[in-house]
C-alpha positions as CSV (number, residue, x, y, z in Angstrom):
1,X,0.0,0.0,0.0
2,X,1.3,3.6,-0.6
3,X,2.1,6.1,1.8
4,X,-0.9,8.3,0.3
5,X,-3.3,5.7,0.1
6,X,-2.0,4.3,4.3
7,X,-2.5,7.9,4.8
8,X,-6.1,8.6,3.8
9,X,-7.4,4.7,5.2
10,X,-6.0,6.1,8.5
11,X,-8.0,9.3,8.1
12,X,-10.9,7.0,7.1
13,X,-11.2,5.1,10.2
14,X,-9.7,8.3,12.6
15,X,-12.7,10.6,11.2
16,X,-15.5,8.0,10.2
17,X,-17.2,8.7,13.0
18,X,-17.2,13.1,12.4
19,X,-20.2,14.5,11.6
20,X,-21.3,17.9,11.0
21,X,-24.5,20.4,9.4
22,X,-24.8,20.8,5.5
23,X,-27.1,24.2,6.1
24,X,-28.3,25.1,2.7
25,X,-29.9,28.5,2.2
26,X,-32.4,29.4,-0.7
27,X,-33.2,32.6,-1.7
28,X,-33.8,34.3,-5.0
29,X,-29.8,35.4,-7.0
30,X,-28.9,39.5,-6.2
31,X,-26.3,41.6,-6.7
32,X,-24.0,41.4,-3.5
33,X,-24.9,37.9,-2.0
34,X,-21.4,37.0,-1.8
35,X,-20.6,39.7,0.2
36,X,-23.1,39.6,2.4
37,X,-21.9,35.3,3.0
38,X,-18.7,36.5,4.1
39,X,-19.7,38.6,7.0
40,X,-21.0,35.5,8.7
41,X,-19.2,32.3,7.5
42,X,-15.5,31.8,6.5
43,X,-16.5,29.8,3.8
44,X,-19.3,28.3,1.7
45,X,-20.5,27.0,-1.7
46,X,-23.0,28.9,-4.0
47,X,-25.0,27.6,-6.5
48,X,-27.1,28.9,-9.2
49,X,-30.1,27.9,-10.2
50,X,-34.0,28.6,-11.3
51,X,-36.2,29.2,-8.7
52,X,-40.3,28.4,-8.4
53,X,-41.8,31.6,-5.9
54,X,-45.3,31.6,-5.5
55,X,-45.9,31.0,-9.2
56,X,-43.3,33.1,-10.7
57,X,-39.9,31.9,-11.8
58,X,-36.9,33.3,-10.5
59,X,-32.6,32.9,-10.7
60,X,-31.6,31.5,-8.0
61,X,-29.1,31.0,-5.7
62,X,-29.0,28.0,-2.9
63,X,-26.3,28.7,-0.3
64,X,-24.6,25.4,1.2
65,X,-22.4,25.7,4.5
66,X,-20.8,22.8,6.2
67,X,-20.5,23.9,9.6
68,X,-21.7,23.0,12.7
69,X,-25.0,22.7,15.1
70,X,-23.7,25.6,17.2
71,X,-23.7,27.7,14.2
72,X,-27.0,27.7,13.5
73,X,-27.4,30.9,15.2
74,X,-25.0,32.7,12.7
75,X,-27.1,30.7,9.7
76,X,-30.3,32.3,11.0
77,X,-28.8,36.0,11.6
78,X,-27.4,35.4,7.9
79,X,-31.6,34.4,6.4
80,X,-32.3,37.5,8.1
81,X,-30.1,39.9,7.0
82,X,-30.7,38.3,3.7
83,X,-34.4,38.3,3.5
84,X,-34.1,42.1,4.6
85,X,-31.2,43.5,2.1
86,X,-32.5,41.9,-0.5
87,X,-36.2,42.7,-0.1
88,X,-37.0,39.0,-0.1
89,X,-40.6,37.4,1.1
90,X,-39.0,34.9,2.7
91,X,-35.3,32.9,3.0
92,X,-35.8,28.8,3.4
93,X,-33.3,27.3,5.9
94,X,-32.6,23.5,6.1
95,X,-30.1,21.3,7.4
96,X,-29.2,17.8,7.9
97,X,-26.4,16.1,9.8
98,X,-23.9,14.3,8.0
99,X,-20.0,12.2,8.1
100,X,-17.5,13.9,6.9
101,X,-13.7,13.3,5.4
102,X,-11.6,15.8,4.5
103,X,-8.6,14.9,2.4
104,X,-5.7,16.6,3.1
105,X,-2.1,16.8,2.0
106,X,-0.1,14.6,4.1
107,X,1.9,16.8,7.0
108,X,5.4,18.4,5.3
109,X,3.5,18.1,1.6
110,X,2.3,20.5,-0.4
């Protein structure tokens, strides 16, 4: 077995057992959405798409962030200020627990 492929089965069975919240935010697309992510997560994963809204199509934009449960707080501050800047009816919040692996670069690798 390789070094790189000892290294990740260790990581397998070290973090099999990791969970964590996939929160997933879903609001129509605007101008300065980004932005306004950043003030309340260090990172996160936008995606575009079409949205249904009470009958009327939309672009728009689902927000994932892997995070944690105590940061649902943050999440629900970051709906709000959403809903509000961007003039929005409403901002749909969901989450779901789920395992995690992060591959890394073995330590003193780049």
């Amino acid at each position: 077995m390789t070094n790189l492929t000892r290294t990740l089965a260790d990581a397998q069975e070290r973090h099999a057992q990791e969970t964590a919240i996939v929160y997933r935010l879903y609001t129509e697309d605007k101008p300065g959405l980004v932005d306004l992510v950043k003030r309340y997560v260090p990172g996160a994963t936008l995606f575009y798409g079409i949205g249904l809204y009470d009958g009327h199509v939309e672009a728009a934009r689902v927000i994932e962030i892997v995070g944690t449960l105590a940061d649902l707080q943050s999440i629900v501050h970051l709906a709000g200020d959403i809903r509000v800047t961007n003039a929005q009816t409403s901002v749909l919040v969901t989450w779901a627990r789920v395992s995690v692996l992060n591959v890394t670069a073995p330590q003193g690798n780049s």
